[in-house]
N, C-alpha and C positions, 0 to 999 in steps of 0.2 A: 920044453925047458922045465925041468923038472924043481919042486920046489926045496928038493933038498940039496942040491946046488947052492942054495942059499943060505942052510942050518949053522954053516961055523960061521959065519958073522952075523947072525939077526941075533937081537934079543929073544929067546923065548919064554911067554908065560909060564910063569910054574916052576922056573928052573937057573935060581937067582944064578950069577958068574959067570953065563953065555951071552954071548955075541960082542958087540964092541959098540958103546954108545958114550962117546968121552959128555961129563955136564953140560961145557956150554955148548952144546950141539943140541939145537931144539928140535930136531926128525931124527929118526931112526928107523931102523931095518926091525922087523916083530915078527916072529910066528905065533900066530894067536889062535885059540881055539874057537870053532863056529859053536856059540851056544844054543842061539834059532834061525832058523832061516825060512820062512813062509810065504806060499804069493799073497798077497793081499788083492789082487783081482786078474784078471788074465793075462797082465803086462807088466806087474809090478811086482817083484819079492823083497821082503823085508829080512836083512842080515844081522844078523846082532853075535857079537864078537866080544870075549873076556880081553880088555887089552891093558899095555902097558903106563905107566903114571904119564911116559912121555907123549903118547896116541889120546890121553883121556884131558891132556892141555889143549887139546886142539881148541884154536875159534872157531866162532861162528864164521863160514863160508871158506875156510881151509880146506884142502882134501888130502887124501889118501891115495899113494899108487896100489892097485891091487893086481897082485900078480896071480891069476885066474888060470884053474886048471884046462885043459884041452876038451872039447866038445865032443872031437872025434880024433882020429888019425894022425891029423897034422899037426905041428909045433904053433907054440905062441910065444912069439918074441920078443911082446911089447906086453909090460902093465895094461893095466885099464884104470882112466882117473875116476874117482867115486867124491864126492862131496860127502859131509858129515851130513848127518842125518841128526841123529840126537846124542848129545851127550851124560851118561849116566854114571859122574861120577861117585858117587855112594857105592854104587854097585860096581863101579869098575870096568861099567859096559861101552862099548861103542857102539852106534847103531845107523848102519846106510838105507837108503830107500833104493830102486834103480831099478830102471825098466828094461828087461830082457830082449834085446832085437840085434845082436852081433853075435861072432865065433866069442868074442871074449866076457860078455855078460850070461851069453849060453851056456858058458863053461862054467864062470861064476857060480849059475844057478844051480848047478849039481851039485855042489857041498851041502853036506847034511852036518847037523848035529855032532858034535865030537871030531872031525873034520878039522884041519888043520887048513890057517890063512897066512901068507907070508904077503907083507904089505912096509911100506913106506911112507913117514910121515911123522906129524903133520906138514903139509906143503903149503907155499902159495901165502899171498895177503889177503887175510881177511876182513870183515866187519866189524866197523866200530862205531860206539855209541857217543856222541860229547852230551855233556851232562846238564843241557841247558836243552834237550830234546825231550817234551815228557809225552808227545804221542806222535807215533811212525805211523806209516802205511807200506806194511809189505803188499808185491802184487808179484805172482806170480803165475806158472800157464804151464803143464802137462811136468816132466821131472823139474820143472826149476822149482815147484812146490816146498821139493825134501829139500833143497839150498837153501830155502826162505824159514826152513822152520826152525835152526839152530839162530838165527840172529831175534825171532821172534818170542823163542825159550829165556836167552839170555838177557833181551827188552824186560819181560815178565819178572825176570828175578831181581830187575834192578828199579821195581814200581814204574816202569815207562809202557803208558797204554798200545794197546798194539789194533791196527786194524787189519786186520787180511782179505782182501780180495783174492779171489782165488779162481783159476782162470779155466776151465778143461770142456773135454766133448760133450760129457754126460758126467751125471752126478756122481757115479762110482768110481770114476780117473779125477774127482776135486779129492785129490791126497792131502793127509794127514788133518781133514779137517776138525778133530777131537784133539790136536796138540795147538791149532791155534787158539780152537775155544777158550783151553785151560788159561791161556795167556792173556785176552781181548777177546774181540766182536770179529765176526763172519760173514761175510759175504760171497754168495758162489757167482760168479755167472758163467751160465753155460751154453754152448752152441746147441744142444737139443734146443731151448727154448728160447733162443738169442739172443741173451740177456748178454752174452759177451761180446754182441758187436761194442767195436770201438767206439760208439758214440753212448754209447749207456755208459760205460766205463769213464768216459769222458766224464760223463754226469754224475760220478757216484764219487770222483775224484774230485768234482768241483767242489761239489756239496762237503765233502770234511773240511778242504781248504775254509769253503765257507765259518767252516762249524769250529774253527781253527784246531782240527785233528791232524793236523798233516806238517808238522815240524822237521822231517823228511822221509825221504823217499827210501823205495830197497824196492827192487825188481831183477829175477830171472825168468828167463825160459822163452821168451817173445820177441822176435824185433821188434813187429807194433804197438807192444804195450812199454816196450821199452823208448821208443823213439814218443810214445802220448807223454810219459810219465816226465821225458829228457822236456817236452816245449812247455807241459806245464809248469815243471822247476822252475826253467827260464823265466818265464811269466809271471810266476808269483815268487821269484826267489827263494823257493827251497832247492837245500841240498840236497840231491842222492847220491849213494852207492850202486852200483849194477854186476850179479858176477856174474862171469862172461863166460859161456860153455864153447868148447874147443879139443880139437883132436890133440894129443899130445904122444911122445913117442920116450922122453926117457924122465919128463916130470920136473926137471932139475934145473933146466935154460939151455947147455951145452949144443942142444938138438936144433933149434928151433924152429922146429916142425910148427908148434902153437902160435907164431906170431900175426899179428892182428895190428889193425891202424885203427889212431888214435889221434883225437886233435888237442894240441894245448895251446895256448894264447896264439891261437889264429893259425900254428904251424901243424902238421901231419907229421907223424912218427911212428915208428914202427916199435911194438912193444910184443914180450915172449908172457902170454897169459897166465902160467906155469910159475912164475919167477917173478912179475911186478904186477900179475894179479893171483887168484880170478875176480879177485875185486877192484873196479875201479871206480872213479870219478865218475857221474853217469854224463856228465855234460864234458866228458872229454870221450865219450862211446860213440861209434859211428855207426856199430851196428853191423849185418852181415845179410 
């Protein structure tokens, strides 16, 4: 599927009076140009994309469908979801993190420089702040990292303390740990040196609670740190947030490839992650 298939209806950069994006329509169709794209360690490449005013509203925890060039031979007939990475608007930039292990992130990772991106977006419910919140704890664990750092960005900008715990194998896969700094305080734990068994993490969650740092919750990338994060809430009544990573097939709900169960006042329901998340409630997450 080629991406210029898609050239007379996406917006393109650079080239005001193409494509079709009426106002109140908050997603759009963009062919955007690759401005970097770099691994950051053997699993991980960083994209950074010139995009549209509409791509550069995205929230924190919204994504992008990215429609990724071919690896080899065979067609790609589905997008790939990408979570926001960082938002750069001054500069106009969009920026993903995502770890390279499918036909469609492989294909991804071949775009160089000057490379053209045809994407859709922004999608999905995101993160939000209530303004009686003055210190959060993000905790995230291998790509749910780059999910966690757009809500931690805009915690920062809005004087609300941020703590990240940050969850990975080894110190070089604890990503983006120089965007949380700028924000708050850091914490790695890592399975090199066990710091990220669940009962340390238990510990280091108590201890803010204690320290009253923990006004709520945000967690991706884990069941277990998602299901500690969900009994702590419970227990000391804080709120979380949780997005919720899922296979998707056309990003929009129509499909509902993404759906995932969900508990609300005692009942089970089935919800399309795509369309009434990937953010949810963390004490309505059941987890996978």
């Amino acid at each position: 599927m080629s991406q210029g298939m898609f050239a007379t209806a996406a917006v393109k950069v650079g080239e005001p009076g193409t494509g079709h994006s009426p106002p109140q329509c908050p997603a759009e169709e963009s062919i955007v140009p690759v401005v970097a794209h770099e691994w950051v360690n053997e699993e991980y490449k960083h994209l950074v994309v010139k995009a549209t005013p509409k791509a550069l509203a995205a929230q924190p925890g919204q994504f992008f469908h990215l429609l990724c060039p071919s690896p080899d031979e065979g067609e790609l007939w589905f997008r790939r979801p990408q979570s926001v990475y960082r938002i750069q608007r001054s500069s106009g930039r969009l920026e993903f993190l995502y770890k390279v292990v499918g036909r469609g992130t492989k294909g991804l990772a071949t775009l160089k420089p000057g490379d053209e991106l045809n994407m859709v977006g922004p999608l999905g419910v995101g993160f939000h702040l209530k303004p009686e919140w003055k210190n959060i704890v993000v905790l995230g664990r291998g790509v749910g990292l780059a999910t966690m750092a757009p809500i931690s960005q805009f915690a920062g900008e809005k004087g609300v303390r941020v703590t990240a715990i940050l969850s990975a194998r080894s110190p070089d896969l604890a990503l983006a740990a120089d965007l949380f700094e700028s924000v708050g305080s850091v914490v790695k734990v890592l399975d090199t040196d066990g710091t990220s068994n669940i009962d340390n993490v238990e510990k280091i969650l108590r201890q803010l609670i204690a320290e009253k740092r923990a006004d709520a919750f945000f967690t991706c990338g884990s069941n277990r740190l998602m299901q500690l994060m969900k009994k702590l809430g419970r227990e000391f009544d804080i709120p979380g947030q949780m997005a919720m990573e899922q296979i998707m097939a056309c990003g929009l709900g129509p499909c509902y490839i993404c759906v995932r169960t969900f508990e609300r006042n005692g009942q089970k329901e089935m919800r399309r992650v795509c369309v009434e998340g990937p953010v949810f409630d963390l004490q309505e997450c059941l987890g996978w």
